[in-house]
C-alpha positions as CSV (number, residue, x, y, z in Angstrom):
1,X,-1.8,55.0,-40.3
2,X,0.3,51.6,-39.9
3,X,2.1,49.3,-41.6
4,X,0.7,46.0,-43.0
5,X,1.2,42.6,-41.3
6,X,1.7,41.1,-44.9
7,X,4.9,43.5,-44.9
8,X,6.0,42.6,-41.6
9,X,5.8,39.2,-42.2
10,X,7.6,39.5,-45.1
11,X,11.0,40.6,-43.3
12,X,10.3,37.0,-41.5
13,X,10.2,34.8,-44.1
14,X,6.7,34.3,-44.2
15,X,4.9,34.5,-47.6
16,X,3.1,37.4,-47.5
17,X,-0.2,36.3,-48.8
18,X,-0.8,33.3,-46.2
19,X,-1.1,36.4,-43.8
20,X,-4.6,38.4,-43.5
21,X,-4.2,41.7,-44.7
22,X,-4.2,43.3,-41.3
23,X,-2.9,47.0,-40.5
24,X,-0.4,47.4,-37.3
25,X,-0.4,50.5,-36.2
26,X,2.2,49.5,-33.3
27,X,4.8,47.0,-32.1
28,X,6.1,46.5,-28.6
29,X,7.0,44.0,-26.2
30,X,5.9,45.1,-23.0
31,X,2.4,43.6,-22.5
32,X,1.3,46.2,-20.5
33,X,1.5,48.9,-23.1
34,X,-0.2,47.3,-26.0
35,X,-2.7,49.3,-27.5
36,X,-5.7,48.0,-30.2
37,X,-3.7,47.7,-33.6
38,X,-0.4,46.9,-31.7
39,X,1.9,43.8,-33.1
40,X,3.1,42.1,-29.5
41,X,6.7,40.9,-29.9
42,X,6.8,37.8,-26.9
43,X,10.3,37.9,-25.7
44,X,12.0,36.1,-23.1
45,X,13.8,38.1,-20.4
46,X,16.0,37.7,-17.3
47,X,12.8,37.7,-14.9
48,X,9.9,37.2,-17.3
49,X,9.2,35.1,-20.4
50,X,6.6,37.5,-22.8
51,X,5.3,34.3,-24.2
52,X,2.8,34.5,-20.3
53,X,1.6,37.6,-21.2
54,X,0.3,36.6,-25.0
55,X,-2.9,36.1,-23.8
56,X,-3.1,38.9,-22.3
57,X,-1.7,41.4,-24.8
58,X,-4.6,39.2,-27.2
59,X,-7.3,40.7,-24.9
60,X,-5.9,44.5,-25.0
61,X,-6.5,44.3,-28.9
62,X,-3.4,43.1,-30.3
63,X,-4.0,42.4,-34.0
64,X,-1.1,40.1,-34.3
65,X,1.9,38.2,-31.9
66,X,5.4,36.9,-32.8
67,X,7.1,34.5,-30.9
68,X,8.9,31.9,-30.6
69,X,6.4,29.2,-29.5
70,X,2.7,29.0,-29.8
71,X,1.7,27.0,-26.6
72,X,-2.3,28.1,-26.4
73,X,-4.7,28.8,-29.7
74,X,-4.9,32.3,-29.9
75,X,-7.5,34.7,-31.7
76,X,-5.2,36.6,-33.9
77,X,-2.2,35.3,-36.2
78,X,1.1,34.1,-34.0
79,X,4.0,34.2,-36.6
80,X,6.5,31.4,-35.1
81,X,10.3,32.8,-35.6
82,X,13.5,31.2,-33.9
83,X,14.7,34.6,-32.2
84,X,12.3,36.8,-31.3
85,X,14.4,39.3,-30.0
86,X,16.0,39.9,-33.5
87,X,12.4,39.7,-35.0
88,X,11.6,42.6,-32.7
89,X,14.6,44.8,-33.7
90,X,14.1,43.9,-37.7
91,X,10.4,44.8,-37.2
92,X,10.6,47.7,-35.3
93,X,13.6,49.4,-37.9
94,X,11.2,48.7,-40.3
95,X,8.1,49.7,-38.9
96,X,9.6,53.4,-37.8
97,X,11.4,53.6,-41.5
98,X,14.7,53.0,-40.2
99,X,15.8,56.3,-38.6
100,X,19.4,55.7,-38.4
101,X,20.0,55.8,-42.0
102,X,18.8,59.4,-41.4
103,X,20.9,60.6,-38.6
104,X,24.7,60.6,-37.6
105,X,24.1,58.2,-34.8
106,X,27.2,57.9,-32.5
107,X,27.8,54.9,-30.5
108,X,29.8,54.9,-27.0
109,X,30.7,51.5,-25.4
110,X,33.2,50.5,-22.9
111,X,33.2,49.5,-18.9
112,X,33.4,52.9,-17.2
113,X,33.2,56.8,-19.2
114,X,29.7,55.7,-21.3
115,X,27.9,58.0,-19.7
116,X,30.2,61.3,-18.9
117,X,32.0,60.9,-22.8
118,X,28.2,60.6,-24.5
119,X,27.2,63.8,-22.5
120,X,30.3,65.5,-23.4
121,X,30.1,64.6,-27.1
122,X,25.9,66.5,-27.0
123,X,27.0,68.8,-24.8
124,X,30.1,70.1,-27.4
125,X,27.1,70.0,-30.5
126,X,24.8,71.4,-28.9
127,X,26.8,74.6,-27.7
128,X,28.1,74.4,-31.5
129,X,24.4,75.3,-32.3
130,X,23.5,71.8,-33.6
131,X,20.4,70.5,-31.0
132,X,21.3,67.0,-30.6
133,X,19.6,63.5,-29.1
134,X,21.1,61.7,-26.3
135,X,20.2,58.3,-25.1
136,X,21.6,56.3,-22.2
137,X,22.1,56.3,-18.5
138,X,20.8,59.5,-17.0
139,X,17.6,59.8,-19.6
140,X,16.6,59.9,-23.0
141,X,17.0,63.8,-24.7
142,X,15.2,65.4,-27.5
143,X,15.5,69.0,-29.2
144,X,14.0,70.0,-25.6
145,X,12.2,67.2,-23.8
146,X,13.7,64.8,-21.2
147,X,12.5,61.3,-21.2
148,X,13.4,58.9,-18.1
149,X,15.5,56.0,-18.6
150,X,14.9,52.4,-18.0
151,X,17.6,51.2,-19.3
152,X,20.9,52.4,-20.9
153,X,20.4,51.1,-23.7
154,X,16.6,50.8,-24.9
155,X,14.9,47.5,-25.8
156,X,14.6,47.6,-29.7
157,X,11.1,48.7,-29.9
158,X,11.6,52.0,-27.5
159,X,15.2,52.5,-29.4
160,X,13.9,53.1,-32.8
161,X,10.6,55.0,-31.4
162,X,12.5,57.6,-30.3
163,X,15.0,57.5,-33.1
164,X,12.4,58.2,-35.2
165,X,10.9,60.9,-33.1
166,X,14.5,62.8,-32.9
167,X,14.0,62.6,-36.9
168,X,10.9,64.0,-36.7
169,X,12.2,66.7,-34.8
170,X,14.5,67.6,-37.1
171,X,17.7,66.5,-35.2
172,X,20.5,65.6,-37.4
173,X,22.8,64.2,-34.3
174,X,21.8,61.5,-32.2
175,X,24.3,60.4,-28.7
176,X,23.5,56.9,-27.7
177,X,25.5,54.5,-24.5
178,X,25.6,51.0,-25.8
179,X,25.7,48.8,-23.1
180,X,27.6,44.5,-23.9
181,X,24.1,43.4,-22.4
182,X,22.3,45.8,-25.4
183,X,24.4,44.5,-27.8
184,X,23.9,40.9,-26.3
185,X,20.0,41.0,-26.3
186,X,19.8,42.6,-30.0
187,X,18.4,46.0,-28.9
188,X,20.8,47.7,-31.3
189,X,20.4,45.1,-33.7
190,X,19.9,46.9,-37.6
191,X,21.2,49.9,-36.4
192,X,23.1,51.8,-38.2
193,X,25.8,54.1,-36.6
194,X,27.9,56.9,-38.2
195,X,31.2,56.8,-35.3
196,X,31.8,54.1,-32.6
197,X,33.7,55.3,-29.2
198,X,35.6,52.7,-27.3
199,X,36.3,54.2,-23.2
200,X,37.8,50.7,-21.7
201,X,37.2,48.0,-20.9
202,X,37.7,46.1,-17.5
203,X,36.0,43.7,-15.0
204,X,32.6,44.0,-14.5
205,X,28.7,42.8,-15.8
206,X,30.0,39.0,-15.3
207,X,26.0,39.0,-13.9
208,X,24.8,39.3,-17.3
209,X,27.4,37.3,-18.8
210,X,29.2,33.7,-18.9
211,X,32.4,35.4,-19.1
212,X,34.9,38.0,-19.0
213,X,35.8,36.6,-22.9
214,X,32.1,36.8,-23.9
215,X,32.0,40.4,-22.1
216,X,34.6,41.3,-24.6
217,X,33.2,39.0,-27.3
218,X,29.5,41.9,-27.4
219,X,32.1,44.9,-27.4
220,X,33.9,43.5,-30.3
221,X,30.4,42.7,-31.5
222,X,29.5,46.8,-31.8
223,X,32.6,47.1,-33.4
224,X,31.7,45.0,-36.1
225,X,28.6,46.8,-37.2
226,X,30.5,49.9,-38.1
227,X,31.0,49.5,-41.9
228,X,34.0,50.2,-43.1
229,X,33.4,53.1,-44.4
230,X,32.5,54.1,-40.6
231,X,34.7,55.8,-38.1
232,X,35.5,54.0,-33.9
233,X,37.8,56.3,-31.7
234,X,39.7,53.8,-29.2
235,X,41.2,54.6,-25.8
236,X,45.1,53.5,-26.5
237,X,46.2,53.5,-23.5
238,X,43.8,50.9,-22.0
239,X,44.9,47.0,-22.4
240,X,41.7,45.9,-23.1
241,X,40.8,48.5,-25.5
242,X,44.0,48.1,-27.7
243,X,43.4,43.9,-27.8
244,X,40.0,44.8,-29.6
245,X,41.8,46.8,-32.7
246,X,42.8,43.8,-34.4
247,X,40.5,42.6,-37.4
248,X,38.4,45.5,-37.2
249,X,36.8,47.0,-41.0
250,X,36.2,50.4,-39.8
251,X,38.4,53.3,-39.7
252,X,40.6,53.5,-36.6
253,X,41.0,56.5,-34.9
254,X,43.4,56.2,-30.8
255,X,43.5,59.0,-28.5
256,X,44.9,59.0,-24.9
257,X,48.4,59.5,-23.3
258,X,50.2,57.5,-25.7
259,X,52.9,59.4,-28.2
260,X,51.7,57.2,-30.8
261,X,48.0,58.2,-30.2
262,X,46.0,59.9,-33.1
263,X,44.6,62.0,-30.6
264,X,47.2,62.6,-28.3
265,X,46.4,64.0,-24.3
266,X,49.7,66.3,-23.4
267,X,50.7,68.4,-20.3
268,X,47.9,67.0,-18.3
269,X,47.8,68.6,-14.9
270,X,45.1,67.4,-12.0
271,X,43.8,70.0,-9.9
272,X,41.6,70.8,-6.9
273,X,39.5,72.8,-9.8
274,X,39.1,70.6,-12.7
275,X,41.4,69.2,-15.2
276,X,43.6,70.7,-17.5
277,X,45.6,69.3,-20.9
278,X,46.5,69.7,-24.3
279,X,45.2,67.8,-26.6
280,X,47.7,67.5,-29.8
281,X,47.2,66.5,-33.5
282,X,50.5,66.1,-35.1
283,X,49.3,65.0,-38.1
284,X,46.3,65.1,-40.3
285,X,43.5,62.2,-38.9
286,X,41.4,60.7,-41.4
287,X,38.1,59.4,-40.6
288,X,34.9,58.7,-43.0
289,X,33.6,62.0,-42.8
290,X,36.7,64.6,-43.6
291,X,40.1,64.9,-42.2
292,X,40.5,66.5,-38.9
293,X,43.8,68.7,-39.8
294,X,47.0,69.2,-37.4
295,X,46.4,71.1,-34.2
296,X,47.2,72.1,-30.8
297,X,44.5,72.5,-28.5
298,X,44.6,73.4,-25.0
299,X,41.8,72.5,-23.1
300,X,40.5,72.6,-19.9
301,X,37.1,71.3,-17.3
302,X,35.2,71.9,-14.9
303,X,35.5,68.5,-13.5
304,X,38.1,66.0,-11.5
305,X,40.0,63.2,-13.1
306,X,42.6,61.8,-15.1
307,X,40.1,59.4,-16.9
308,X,37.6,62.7,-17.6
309,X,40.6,64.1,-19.9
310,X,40.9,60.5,-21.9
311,X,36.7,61.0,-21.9
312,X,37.1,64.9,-23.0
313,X,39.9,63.3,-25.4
314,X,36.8,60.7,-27.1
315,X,34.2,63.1,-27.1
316,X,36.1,66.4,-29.1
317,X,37.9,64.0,-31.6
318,X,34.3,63.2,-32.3
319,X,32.8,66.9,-32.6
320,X,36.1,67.9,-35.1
321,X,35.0,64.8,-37.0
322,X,31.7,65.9,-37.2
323,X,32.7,69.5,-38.1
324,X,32.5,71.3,-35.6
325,X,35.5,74.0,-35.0
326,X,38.0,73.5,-32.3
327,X,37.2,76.7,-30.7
328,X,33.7,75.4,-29.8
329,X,35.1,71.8,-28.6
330,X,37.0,74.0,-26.4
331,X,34.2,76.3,-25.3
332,X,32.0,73.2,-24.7
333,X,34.6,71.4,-22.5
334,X,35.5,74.2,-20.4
335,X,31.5,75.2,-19.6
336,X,30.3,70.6,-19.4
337,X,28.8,70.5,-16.1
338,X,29.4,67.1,-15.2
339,X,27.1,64.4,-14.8
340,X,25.0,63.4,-11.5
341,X,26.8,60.6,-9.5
342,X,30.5,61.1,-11.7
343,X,32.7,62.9,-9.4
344,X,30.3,65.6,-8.5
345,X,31.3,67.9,-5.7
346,X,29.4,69.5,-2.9
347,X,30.0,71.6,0.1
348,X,28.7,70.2,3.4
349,X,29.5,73.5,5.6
350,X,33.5,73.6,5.6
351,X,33.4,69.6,4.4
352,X,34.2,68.5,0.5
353,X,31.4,65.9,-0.2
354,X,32.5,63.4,-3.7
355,X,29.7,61.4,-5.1
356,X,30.4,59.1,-6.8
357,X,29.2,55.9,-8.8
358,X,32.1,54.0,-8.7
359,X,31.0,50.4,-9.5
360,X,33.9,48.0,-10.8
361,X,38.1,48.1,-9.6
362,X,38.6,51.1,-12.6
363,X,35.9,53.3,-11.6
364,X,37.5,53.0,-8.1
365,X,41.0,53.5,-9.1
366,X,39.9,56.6,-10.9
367,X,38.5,58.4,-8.1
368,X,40.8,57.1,-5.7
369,X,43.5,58.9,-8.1
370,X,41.6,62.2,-8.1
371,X,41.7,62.5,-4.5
372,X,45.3,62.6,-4.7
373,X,45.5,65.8,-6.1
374,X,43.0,67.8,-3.7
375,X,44.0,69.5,-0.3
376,X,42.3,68.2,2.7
377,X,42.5,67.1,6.3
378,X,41.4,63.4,6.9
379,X,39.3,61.3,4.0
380,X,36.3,59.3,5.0
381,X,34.9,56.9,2.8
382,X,31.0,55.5,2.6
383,X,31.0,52.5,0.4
384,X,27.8,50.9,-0.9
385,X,28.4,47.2,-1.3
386,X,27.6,45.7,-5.0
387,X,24.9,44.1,-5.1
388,X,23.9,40.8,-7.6
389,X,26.6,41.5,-9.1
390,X,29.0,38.3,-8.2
391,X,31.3,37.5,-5.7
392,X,34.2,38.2,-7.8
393,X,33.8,41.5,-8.3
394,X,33.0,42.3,-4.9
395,X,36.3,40.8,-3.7
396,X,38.3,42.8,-6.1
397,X,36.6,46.5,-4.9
398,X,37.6,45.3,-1.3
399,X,41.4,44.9,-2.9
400,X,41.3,47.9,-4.1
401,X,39.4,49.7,-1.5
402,X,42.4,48.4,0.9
403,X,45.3,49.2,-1.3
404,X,43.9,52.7,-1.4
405,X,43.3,53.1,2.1
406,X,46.7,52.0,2.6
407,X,48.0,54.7,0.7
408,X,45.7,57.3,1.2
409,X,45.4,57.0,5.1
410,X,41.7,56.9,5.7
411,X,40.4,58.4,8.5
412,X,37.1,55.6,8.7
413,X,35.9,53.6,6.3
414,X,31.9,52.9,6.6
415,X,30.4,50.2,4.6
416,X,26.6,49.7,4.2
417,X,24.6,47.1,2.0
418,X,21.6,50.0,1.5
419,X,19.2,47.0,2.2
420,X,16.1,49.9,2.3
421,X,17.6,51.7,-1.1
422,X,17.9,48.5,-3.7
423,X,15.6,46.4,-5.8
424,X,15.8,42.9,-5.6
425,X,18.3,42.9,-8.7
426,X,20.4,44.7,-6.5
427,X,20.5,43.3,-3.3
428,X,23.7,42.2,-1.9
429,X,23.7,38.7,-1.3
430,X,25.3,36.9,1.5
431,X,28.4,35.6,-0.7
432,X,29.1,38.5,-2.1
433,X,29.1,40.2,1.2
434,X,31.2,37.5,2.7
435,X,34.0,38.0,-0.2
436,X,34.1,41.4,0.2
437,X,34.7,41.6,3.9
438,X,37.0,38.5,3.8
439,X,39.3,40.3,1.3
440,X,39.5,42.9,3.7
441,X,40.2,41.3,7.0
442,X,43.1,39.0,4.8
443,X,44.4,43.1,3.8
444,X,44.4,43.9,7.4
445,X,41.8,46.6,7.2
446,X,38.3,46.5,8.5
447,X,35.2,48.8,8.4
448,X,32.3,50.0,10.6
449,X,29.2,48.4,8.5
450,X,25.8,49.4,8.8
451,X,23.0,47.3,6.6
452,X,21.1,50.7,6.5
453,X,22.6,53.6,4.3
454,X,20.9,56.3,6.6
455,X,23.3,55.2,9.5
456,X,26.0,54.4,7.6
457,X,26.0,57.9,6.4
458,X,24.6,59.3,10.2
459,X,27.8,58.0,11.4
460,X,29.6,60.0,8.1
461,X,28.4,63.0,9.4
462,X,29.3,61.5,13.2
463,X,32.9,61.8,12.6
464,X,33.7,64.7,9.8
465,X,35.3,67.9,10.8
466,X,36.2,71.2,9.2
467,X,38.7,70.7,6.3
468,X,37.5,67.1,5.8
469,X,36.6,65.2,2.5
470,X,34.0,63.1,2.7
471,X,33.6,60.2,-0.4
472,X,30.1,58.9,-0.9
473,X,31.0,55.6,-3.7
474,X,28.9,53.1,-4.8
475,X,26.4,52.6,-7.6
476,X,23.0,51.6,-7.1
477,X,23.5,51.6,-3.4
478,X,24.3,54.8,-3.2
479,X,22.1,56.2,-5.8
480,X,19.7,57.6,-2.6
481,X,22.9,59.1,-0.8
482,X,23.2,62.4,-2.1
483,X,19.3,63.2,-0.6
484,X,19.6,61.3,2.6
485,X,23.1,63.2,3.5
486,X,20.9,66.5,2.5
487,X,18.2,64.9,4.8
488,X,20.8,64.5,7.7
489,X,22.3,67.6,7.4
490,X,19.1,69.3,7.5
491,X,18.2,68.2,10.4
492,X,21.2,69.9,12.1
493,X,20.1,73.0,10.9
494,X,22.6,73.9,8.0
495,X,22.5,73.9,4.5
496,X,23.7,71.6,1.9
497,X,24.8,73.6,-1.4
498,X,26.1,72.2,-4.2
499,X,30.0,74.0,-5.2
500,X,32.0,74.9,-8.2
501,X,34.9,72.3,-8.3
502,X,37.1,75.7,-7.7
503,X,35.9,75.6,-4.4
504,X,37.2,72.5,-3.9
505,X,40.7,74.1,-3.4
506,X,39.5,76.2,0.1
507,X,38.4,73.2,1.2
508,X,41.3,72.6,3.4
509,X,40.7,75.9,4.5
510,X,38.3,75.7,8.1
């Protein structure tokens, strides 16, 4: 079973009978997974040009090769095209029968709330008795089988695999994260999606991008694919959101704080236990799909956060869209879990632990804001530096990191670069290192750094009393933290149990 190369060609302008009349029964462009019958897609990457590995992919029985040189004679046919990267995502939508057309895909975007609104959205179908696919950050999900994830958004040739397994299976719904560097590398490319979800958008992934303008440029991208005929919710009350709604064919949809919002987030109230608002429809919502009727809908979660209610907002205006009746968007909400790394809450004997990944001057400002509203005694912060990530960005977490610490008194502020924890894509470099800790010094604070995240977080556990809150923040560098603290703590002979966010509240309680 395969396709034939003739027919493959033929989507790249090649006539189809100046091809030999081969069958591929696979396409990918990883060398190291090509089988015999496999069509290998050379693409060039940030750390490695595919066009090396052609030779290689040759000798594991690759009938076939696309790319965009031909630099060596090769055994098999090389089809020459001027983006490979595109020819990988048209191939591989046709070779899998273009799944998309066959499911209500729903596309989430923005800076920070990808991952927490695309879990909400599965989590609110799902308990509405409609299995649903989720692809992104924390894995990729099937009707029951969890897949790990390499990236948040899949290359091309993964993407429509498992699109077209989800159809397989049945599912009708598919979640998916798209990241500005998927969009910018074409692995969504021919996709087609049934709603769009805008979070924010703010400063961050100028690693992977010439510019904050081009940043916005592959957000505004996604947004374009949406026919008009489609549906994109859009976070109102973020700046960079609202300068994207101009000149865009699909349907608009706003929710957030704003009266003027579709979707509108009412008597919002912050507390030690979760978040509670209501969300108000004044009047009827059209979107591609049917029209989500006037209501008043009081709901309520399990976890912290101002932002998690504009994310709650995204993800229910979604489900009514799809159908689904308000009584389960409110069931779903109240019962989400959370996500690993997003404001989840532990218990560290009579110490509140936060983990969070907070990664860019938003995400820090939004968990800096939580804390407000939760009773403790003093606040010590571990930070894991960002690392490969620019100097820029670096110096404006260390703003923001002092502003807050300003206000919120911190007992200590550790830092750490987690130098035994991070890949070389995440390493903190010296510059970015020195424009974190000069913005600092020039704020008037300073911090006790350790290059190890082990002792930074030994001397955590050093200093915490009874009552205290203890805030674990970083991304990739502090992705180990939650089982080295567990480590730690172990060895002092207590336990380490993860807590409602109800308990929160006894928290200032020793």
């Amino acid at each position: 079973m395969g396709v034939p190369l003739p027919e493959l060609a033929a989507l790249l302008r090649y006539d189809p009978l100046a091809v030999p009349p081969l069958c591929v029964r696979g396409i990918t462009c990883d060398s190291r997974l090509v089988k015999p019958g496999d069509l290998f897609v050379a693409v060039r990457g940030s750390r490695f040009d595919g066009h090396a590995f052609i030779g290689e992919a040759c000798l594991k029985g690759a009938v076939a090769v696309v790319a965009e040189v031909q630099e060596q004679a090769i055994p098999v046919p090389c089809l020459i095209v001027p983006d490979s990267r595109l020819a990988l995502a048209e191939l591989a939508a046709h070779f899998y029968g273009h799944p998309s057309r066959s499911l209500e895909v729903v596309g989430v975007t923005g800076t920070n709330g990808k991952t927490t609104t695309a879990c909400m959205i599965e989590h609110i179908l799902r308990t509405a008795g409609h299995p649903t696919g989720l692809i992104g950050t924390v894995g990729v999900k099937y009707r029951t089988a969890v897949f790990p994830a390499h990236l948040t958004t899949p290359g091309a040739d993964e993407l429509q695999a498992h699109l077209a397994a989800m159809r397989a299976e049945g599912l009708r719904f598919v979640v998916m994260e798209v990241s500005s560097q998927g969009v910018k590398t074409g692995r969504i490319h021919g996709l087609r999606f049934s709603f769009g979800v805008l979070t924010n958008i703010t400063l961050d992934h100028l690693d992977t991008h010439a510019s904050f303008q081009e940043y916005m440029a592959m957000k505004k991208r996604f947004l374009d694919m949406l026919a008009p005929d489609r549906t994109v919710f859009v976070n109102c009350d973020d700046l960079g959101a609202r300068t994207l709604l101009e000149n865009l064919s699909a349907r608009v949809v706003t929710f957030g704080c704003h009266p003027q919002s579709d979707l509108q987030i009412t008597q919002l109230a912050n507390e030690p236990g979760g978040t509670r608002f209501t969300l108000l429809i004044r009047r009827p919502v059209h979107t591609h799909s049917l029209t989500v009727a006037p209501l008043t809908l009081p709901l309520g979660l399990r976890i912290l956060g101002a932002h998690n209610a504009a994310n709650a907002a995204a993800a229910a205006g979604v489900a009514l869209a799809l159908g689904v009746e308000a009584k389960y968007v409110a069931k779903a909400l109240a019962t989400f879990p959370g996500v690993e790394r997003r404001l989840e809450v532990y218990r560290l004997g009579k110490v509140t632990v936060i983990d969070d990944t907070a990664l860019n001057p938003a995400s820090l400002e939004a968990i800096f804001a939580a804390v407000t509203h939760l009773p403790y005694r003093r606040l010590l912060v571990v930070y894991a530096l960002r690392g490969r990530r620019g100097p820029a960005v670096n110096r404006i977490n260390a703003l923001v990191i002092a502003q807050w610490a300003q206000r919120l008194s911190f007992n200590a502020l550790i830092t750490t670069n987690a130098v035994y924890h991070v890949g070389p894509n995440d390493t903190v470099t010296p510059e970015e290192e020195a424009a974190f800790f000069a913005t600092l010094r020039a704020c008037g604070l300073t911090s006790l750094h350790f290059p190890d995240l082990k002792e930074a977080l030994a001397a955590a556990l050093n200093r915490i009393r009874p009552g205290d809150l203890l805030l674990l923040l970083g991304a990739q560098g502090m992705d180990a933290g939650h089982a080295l603290l567990q480590d730690l703590w172990t060895e002092r002979r207590a336990n380490f149990v993860p807590v409602s966010p109800a308990e929160v509240a006894l928290a200032g309680t020793p």
